[in-house]
C-alpha positions in Angstrom: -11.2 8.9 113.4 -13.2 5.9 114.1 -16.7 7.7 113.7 -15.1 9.1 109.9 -14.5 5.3 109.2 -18.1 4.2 110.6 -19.6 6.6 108.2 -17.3 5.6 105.3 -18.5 1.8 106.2 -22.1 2.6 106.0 -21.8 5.0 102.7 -19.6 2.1 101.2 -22.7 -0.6 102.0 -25.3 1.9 101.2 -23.2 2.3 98.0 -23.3 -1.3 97.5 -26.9 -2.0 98.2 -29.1 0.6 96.8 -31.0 0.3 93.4 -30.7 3.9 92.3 -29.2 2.9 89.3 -29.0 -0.5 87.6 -26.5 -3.2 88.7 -25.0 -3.1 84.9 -24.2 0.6 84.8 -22.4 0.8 88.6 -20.2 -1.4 86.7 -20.1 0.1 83.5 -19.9 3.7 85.4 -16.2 2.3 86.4 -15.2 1.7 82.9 -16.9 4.7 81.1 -15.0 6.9 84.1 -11.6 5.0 82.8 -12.3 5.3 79.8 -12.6 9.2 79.8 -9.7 9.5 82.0 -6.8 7.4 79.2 -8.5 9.8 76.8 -8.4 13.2 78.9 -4.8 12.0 79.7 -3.9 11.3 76.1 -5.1 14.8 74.8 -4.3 16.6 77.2 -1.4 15.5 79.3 -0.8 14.1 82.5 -1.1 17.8 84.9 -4.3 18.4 82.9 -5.7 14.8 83.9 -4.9 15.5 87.7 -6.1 18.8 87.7 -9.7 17.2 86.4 -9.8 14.4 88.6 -9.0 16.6 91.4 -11.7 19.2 90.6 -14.0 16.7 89.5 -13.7 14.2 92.6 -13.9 17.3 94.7 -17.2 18.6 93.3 -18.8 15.3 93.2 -18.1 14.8 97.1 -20.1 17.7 97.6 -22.5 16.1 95.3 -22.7 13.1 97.3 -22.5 15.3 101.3 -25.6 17.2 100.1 -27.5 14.5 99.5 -26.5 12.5 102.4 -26.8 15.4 104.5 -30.6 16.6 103.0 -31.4 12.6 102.9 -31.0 12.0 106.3 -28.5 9.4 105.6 -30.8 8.1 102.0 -33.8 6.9 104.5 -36.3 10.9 103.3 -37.0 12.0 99.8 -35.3 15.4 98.4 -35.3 16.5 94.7 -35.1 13.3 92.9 -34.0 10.8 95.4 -37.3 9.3 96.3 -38.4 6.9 99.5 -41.1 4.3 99.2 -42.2 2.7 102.4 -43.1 -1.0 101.4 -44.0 -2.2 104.4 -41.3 -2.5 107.3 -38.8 -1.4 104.1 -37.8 1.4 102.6 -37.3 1.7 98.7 -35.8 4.3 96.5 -36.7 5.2 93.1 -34.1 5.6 90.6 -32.1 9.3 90.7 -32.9 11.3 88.1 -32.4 14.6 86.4 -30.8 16.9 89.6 -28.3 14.6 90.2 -27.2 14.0 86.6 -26.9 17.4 86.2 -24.4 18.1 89.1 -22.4 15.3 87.5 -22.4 17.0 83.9 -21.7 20.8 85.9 -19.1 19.1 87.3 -17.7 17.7 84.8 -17.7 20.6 82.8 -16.6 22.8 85.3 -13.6 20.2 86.1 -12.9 20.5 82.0 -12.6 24.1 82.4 -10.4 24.5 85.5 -8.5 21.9 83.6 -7.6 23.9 80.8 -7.2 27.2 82.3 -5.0 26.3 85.2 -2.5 24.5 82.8 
């Protein structure tokens, strides 16, 4: 139990700290996923909503293993995340268009198990 809360630590400060996306839009990110969430639960209904975020929160964890797992904990470059050795530091590049499209498949796949499933 203590190693799965070391690696939640470290995720949770590499979460903090990186610059794959601009500072504005982690924030903005929170609000947009908010947003979308009072809407999905005012059109659809409350089982639908939980059913999505289920699905959704699922897929994107596997999002988020694979890349930790195939980036060596995000310190070697695969598909879009990209390393730059700056001297004794290492840099990333912003993500780009592999791991924006696992988070529109998942959302769309989330939608769909949604509305079939209730």
């Amino acid at each position: 139990m203590k190693k799965l809360a070391d690696e939640t630590k470290y995720d949770l400060n590499y979460l903090k700290s990186h610059t794959l996306q601009p500072q504005w839009f982690k924030i903005l990110k929170v609000f947009i996923l908010l947003g979308v969430l009072v809407g999905y639960y005012l059109l659809y209904g409350w089982q639908a909503t939980l059913l999505f975020c289920m699905t959704f929160f699922t897929l994107m964890l596997m999002v988020h293993f694979t890349y930790r797992v195939k980036t060596n904990k995000y310190t070697t470059s695969w598909l879009d995340f990209v390393i730059i050795q700056e001297g004794e530091e290492l840099k990333t590049k912003r993500i780009g268009k592999y791991y924006y499209s696992a988070v529109i498949m998942s959302a769309i796949i989330s939608f769909l198990v949604s509305q079939v499933l209730t």
